[in-house]
C-alpha positions in Angstrom: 128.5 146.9 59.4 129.0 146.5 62.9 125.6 148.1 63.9 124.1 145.2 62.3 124.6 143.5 65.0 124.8 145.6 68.0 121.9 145.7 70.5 121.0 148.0 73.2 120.0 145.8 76.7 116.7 143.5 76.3 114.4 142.0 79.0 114.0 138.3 79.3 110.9 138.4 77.3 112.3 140.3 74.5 115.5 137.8 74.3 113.0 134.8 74.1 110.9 136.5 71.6 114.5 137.2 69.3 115.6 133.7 69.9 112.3 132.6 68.0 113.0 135.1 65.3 116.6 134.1 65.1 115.3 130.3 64.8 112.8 131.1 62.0 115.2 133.1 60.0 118.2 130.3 60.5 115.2 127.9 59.0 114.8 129.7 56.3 118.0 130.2 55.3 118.2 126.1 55.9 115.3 125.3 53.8 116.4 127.5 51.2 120.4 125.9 51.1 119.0 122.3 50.8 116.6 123.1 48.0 119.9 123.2 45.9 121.8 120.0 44.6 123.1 117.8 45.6 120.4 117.3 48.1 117.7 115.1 46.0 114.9 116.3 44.2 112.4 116.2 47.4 114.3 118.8 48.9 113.6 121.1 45.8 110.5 121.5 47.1 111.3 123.5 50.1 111.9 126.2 47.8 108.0 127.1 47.4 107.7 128.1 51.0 111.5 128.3 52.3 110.8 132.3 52.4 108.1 132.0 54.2 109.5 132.2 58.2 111.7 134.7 57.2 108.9 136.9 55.9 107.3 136.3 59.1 110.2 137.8 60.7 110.9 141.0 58.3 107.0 141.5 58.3 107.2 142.6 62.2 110.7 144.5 61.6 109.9 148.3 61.5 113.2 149.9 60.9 116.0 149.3 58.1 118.6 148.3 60.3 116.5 145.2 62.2 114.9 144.0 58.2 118.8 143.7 57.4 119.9 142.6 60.4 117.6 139.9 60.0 118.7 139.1 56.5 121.9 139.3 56.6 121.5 136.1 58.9 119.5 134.8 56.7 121.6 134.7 53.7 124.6 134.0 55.9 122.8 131.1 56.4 122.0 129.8 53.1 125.8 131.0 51.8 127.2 128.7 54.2 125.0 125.4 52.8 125.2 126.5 49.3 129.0 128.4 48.4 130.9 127.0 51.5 133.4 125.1 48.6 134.6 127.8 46.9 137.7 128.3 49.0 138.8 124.9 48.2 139.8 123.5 51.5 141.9 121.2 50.5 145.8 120.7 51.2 147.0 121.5 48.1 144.3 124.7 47.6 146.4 128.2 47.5 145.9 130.4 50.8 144.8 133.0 48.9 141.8 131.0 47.3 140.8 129.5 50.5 140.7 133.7 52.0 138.7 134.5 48.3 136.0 131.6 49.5 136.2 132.3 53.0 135.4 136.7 52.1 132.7 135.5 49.5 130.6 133.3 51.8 130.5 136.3 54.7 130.1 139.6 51.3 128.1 137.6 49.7 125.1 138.0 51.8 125.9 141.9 52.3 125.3 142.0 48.4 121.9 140.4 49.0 121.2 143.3 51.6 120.1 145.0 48.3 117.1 143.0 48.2 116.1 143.8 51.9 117.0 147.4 51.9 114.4 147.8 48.0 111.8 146.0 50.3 111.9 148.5 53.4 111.5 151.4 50.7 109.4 149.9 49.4 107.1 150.3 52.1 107.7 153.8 52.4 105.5 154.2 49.3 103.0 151.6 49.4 101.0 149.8 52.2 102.8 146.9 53.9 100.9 143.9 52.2 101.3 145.3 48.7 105.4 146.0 49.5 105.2 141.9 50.1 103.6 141.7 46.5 106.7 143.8 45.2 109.2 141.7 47.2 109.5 138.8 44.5 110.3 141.4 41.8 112.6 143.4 44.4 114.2 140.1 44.8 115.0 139.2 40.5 116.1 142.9 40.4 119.3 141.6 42.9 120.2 138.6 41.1 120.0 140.4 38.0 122.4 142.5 39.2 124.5 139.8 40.3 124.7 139.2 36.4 126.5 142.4 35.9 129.7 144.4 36.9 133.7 142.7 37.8 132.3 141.1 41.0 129.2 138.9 38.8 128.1 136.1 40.6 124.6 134.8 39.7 125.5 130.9 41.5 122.2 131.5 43.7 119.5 132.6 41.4 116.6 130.8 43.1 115.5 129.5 39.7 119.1 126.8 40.0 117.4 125.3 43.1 114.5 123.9 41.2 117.4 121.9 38.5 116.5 118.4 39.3 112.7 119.3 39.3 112.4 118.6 35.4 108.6 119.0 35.0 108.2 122.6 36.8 111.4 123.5 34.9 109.9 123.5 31.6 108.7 127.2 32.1 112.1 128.6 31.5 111.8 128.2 27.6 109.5 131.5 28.2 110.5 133.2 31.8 114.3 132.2 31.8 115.2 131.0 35.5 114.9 135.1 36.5 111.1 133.8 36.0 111.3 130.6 37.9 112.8 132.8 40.9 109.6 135.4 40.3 107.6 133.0 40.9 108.7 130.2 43.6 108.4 133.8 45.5 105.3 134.4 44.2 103.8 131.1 45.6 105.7 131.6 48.9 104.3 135.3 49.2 100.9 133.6 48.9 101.4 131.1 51.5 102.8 133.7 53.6 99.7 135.5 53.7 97.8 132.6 54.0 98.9 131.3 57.4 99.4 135.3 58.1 95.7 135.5 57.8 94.7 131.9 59.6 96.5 133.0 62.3 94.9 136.4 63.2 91.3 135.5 62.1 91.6 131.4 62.4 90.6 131.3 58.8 92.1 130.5 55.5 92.1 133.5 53.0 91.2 131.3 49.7 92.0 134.1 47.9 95.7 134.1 48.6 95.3 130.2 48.4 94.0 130.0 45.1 97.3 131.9 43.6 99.5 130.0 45.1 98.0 126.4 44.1 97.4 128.1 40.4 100.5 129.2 40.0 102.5 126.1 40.5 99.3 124.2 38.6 99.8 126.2 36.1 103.8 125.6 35.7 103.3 122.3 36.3 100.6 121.3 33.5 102.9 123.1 31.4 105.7 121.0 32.2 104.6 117.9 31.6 102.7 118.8 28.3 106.1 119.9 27.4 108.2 116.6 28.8 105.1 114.7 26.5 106.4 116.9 23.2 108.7 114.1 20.9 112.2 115.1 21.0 111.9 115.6 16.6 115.1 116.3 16.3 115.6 114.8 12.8 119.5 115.1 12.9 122.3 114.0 15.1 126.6 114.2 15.7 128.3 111.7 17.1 130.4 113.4 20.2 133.3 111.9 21.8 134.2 113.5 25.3 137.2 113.1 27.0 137.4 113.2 30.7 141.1 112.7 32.0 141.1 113.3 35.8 144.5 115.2 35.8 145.5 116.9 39.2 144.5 120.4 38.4 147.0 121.9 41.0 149.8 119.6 40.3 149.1 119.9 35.9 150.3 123.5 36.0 153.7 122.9 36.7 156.2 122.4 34.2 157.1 119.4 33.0 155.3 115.8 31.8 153.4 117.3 28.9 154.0 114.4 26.5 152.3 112.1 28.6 149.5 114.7 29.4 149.0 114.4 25.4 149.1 110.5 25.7 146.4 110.5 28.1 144.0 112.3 25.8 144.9 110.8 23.1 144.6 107.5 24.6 141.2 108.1 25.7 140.2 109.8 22.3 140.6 106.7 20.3 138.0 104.9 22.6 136.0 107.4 21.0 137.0 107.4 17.2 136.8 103.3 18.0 132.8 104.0 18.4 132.9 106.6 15.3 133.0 110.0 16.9 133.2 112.8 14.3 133.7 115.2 17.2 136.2 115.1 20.4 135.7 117.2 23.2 138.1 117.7 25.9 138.2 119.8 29.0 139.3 123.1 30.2 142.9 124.2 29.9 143.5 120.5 28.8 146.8 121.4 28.1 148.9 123.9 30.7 150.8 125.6 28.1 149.8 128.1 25.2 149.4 125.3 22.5 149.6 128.1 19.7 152.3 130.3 20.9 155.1 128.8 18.8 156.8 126.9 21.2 154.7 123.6 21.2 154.9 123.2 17.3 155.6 118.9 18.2 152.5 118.8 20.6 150.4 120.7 17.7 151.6 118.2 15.2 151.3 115.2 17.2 147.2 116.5 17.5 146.9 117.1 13.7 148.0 113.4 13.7 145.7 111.7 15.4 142.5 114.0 14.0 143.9 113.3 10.3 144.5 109.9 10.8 141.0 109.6 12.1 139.3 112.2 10.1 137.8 113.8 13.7 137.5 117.4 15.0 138.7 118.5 18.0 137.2 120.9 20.1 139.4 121.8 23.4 139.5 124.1 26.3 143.0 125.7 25.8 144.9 128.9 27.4 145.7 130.8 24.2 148.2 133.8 23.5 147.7 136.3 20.7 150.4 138.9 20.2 149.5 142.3 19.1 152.1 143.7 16.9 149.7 146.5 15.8 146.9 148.6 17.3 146.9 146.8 20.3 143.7 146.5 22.3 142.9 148.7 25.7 143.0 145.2 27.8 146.6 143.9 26.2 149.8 143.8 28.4 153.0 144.9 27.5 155.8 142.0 27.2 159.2 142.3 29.8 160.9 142.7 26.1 158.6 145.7 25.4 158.7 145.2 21.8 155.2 144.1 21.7 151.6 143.6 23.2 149.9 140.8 23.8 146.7 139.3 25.0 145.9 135.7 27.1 142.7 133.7 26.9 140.9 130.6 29.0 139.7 129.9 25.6 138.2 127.0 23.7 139.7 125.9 20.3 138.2 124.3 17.3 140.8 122.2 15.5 139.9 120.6 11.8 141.3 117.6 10.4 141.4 119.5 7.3 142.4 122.6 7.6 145.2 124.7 9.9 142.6 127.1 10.6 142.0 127.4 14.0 138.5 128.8 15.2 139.1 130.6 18.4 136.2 131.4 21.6 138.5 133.5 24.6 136.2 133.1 27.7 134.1 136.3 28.4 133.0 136.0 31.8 136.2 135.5 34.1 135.5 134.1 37.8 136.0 137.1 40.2 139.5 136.7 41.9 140.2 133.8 40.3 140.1 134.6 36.5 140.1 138.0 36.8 141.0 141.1 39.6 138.0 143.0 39.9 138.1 146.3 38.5 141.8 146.1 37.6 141.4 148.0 34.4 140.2 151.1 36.4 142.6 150.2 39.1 145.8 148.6 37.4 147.4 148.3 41.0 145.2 145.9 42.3 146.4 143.0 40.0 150.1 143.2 42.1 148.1 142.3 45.3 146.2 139.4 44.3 147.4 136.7 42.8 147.2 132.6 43.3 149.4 130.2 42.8 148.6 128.3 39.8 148.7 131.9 37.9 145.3 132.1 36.7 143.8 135.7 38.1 145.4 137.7 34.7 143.4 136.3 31.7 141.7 138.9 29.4 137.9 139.0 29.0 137.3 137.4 25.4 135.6 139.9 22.9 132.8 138.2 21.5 130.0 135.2 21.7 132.3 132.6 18.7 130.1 129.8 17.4 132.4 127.1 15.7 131.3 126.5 12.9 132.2 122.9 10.6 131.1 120.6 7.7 131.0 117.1 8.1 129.2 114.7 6.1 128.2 117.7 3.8 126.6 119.2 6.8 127.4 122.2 8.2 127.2 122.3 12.1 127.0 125.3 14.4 128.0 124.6 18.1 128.3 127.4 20.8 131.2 126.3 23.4 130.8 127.8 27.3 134.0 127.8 29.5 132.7 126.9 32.9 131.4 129.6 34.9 129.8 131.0 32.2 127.3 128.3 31.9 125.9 130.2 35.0 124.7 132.9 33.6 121.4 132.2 31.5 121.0 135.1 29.3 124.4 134.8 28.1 123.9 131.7 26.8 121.3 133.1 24.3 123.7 135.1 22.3 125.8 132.3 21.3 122.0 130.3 20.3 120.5 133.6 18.6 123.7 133.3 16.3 122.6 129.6 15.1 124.5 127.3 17.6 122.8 124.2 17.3 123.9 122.3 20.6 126.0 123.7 23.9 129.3 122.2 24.6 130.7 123.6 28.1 134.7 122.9 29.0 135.2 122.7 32.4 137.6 121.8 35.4 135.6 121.6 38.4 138.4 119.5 40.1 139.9 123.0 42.3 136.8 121.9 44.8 137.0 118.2 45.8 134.0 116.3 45.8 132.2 119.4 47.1 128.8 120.5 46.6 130.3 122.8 43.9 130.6 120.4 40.6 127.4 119.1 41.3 125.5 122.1 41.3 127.5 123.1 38.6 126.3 120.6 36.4 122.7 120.8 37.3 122.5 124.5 36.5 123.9 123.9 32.7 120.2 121.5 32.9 118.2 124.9 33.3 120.2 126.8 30.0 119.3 123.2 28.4 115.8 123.6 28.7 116.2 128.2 28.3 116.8 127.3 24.8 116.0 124.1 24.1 119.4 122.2 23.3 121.7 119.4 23.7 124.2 120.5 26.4 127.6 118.4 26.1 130.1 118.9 29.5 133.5 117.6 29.2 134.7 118.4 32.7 138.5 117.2 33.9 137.4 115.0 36.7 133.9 115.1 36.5 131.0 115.3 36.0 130.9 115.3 32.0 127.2 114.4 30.5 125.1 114.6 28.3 121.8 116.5 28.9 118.5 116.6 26.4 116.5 120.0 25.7 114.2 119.1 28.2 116.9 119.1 31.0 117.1 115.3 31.2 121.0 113.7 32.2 120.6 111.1 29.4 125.1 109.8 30.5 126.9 110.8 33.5 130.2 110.3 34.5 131.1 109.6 38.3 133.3 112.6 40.0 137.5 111.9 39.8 137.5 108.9 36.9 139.6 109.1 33.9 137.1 108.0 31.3 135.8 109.0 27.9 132.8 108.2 25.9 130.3 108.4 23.1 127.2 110.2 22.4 124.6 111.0 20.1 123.9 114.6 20.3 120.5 116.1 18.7 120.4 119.3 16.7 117.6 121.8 16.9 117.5 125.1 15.4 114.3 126.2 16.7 114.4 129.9 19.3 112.5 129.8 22.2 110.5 132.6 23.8 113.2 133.0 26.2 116.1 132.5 24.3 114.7 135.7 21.6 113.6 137.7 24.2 115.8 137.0 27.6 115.9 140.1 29.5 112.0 140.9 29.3 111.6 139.8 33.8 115.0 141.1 35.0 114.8 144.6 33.0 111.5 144.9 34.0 111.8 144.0 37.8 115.1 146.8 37.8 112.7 149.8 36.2 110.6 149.2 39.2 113.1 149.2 41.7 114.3 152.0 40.4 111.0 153.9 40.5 111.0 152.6 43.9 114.6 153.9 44.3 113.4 157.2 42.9 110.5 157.8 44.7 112.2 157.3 48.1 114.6 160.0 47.2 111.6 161.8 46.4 110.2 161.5 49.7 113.3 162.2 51.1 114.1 165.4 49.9 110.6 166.3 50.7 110.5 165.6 54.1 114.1 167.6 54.2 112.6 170.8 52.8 109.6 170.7 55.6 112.7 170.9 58.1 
């Protein structure tokens, strides 16, 4: 790591001249950061040429070390604009959450490094100006990656930058937001060459013009034929959500629950008032494990209120399942050691008419703070971190629930998302490939303040709105809970730390999207040619080694 940025003596000249290149890459990194909320849609724009000083840079870079030196300020850069909230920084944020923030925003651009280091092989195999044509598939192949494995984090997929730009994010019903990154690099690529060529021969290469302008032409017109499509959704629910703006820090201590309950239940009957057949509440609305036996007044105080209103109630809620037999790999052995038991961030379908209880465990835990990474190989590593409101130990939840209910003589289907995992867009398809007719996603974005964090949050959920074309409910403990259309329109918003509730009516669509049948078609592809890239290098390599 430290070679990265160690440098042998330069001449006056050669400082000036690294100066520039350290002032193009710092822009690029810049007009990449701001392309994401909340800066206003105009800034979205930057994204279609925000790579293109920074391939200036790496184009003249001859060596591995100075392309990754190079990048590694460049996504430094754009880390510190976009993810600087996820330690918290606030006075009641746990040290160790604020050190989990302040490691992510200077590993997460050493992950990225992936993307630079494919590119410099890359043009061991193939001629300089065709490795820039493999650089935008180079690049998907990283944040697919970032999809997979204990340390997951797909936040910066360039694709989220683009949320608030609703015409050009039509396309994702086919290419997924994989796509949309392929090709906002595509059209910077071209531009790149472009000015490239205008600048050695003083004339504009119409060739490399003509892609760019049809590319984003082409998204474009298909946007807007799209955004002129009726909404045909024949059928609607009613959908009450519930946003109560509890502390998050100081509703995990013991203590107070009864007037936790009052608060939602206070701000439920707004909703039943305006004839909601469905409640939604937040993540974790309650601090306790509701079904664990011990809470058997709070449980029946519930079934009150949703019997006496005839309403469902679907709620974020930790959840404890004890494992008397055939325990699973993940389960923990209780102090008592007379059994094994598993805990979930889970949602929870309650019925007005039933004490069956639909259950959804959350299946992709936040790194550190849901989950230690790679505990299950390494079982020590769950002693050493841990944070103060207790949350690093859930288990991963085992499969993609729909909730299914009747009302009206209707049957429903809805898919529920525990907030991160509204991130990740080809997750989301499994729960719509199993009939879910809208997305509900429980969340508690309060941990970060009015950072930029909640409000990219929410703008991403607009992209798996538009991936499969369906109503996305939030219900988010302090904001922001909306409503968003299949077109990725914000039809209601709430305003960040207000206790509020309201009422909305949410269309149902059954139709599948290109994307949402066949999700993994870019990414897949993109990795099978890095890894031919991967391959051949090795090749190479152990060719040149024999010759020796």
């Amino acid at each position: 790591m430290l070679k990265l940025f160690r440098r042998n003596k330069l001449s006056a000249e050669e400082k000036s001249f690294l100066r520039k290149e350290r002032l193009l890459i710092v822009l690029s990194g810049i007009l990449t950061g701001i392309s994401f909320t909340p800066f206003p849609f105009p800034f979205s724009l930057f994204l279609f040429f925000s790579f293109v000083p920074y391939l200036f840079v790496i184009d003249k870079r001859k060596t591995l070390l100075e392309i990754n030196r190079a990048s590694y300020l460049m996504f430094f850069t754009l880390s510190v604009i976009t993810i600087y909230w996820v330690g918290s920084w606030q006075s009641k944020a746990d040290p160790f959450l604020m050190i989990g923030g302040g490691v992510l925003i200077f590993f997460y651009p050493v992950v990225l490094l992936i993307n630079s280091t494919l590119f410099y092989l890359s043009q061991k195999i193939v001629v300089k100006e065709k490795a820039l044509w493999l650089f935008p598939i180079i690049w998907v192949t990283g944040e697919y990656l970032l999809t997979l494995t204990d340390l997951k984090f797909p936040w910066l997929t360039l694709g989220h930058g683009l949320a608030k730009f609703t015409a050009f994010i039509q396309i994702v019903d086919v290419v997924g937001a994989f796509g949309l990154s392929l090709i906002v690099l595509y059209i910077n690529v071209s531009l790149f060459l472009v000015i490239k060529n205008f600048i050695s021969t003083k004339k504009y290469n119409l060739k490399y013009l003509f892609i760019a302008v049809l590319l984003f032409c082409f998204v474009f017109i298909y946007g807007l034929v799209k955004l002129n499509e009726k909404n045909d959704s024949e059928k609607f629910i009613r959908v009450g959500v519930v946003q109560p703006n509890l502390d998050p820090w100081d509703k995990w201590e013991l203590g107070g629950l009864d007037n936790i309950l009052k608060n939602y239940i206070e701000l439920s009957e707004e909703c039943t008032k305006q004839n909601a057949k469905i409640i939604i509440w937040p993540e974790t609305a309650l601090p306790v494990y509701l079904l664990s036996g011990t809470y058997s007044d709070i449980v029946d105080s519930i079934y009150s209120f949703l019997r006496k209103n005839n309403v469902y109630l679907l709620t974020g809620m930790p959840d404890y399942i004890v494992h008397y037999e055939n325990p699973p790999t993940d389960a923990k052995l209780s102090k008592a050691g007379n059994f094994y038991y598993s805990t979930y961030n889970s949602i929870l379908l309650i019925s007005p008419n039933s004490y069956e209880i639909q259950r959804y465990g959350k299946m992709q835990l936040v790194p550190l703070g849901e989950k230690v990474p790679f505990v299950d190989a390494l079982p020590f590593l769950a002693d050493w971190f841990k944070w103060g409101v207790g949350l690093s130990g859930w288990n991963v939840g085992k499969d993609t629930t729909v909730f299914k209910l009747k009302i009206d003589n209707d049957s429903l289907r809805i898919a529920g998302l525990v907030c991160y995992e509204s991130v990740f867009p080809d997750f989301v398809t499994h729960f719509v490939k199993r009939g879910a007719q809208f997305i509900t996603v429980v969340t508690n974005d309060s941990w970060y303040g009015n950072s930029s964090g909640p409000y990219q949050h929410k703008e991403f959920a607009a992209l798996r709105a538009v991936e499969n074309r369906r109503a996305v409910v939030r219900s988010a403990n302090g904001g922001i809970s909306c409503l968003i259309n299949k077109f990725g329109i914000t039809e209601f918003e709430t305003k960040l730390f207000t206790r509020t509730s309201f009422v909305v009516d949410v269309p149902l669509n059954d139709e599948k999207p290109f994307y949402t049948k066949y999700p993994l078609i870019i990414p897949v592809l993109s990795s099978a040619l890095s890894l031919w890239i991967i391959g051949i290098s090795i090749l190479l390599w152990m060719k040149n080694k024999l010759k020796l």
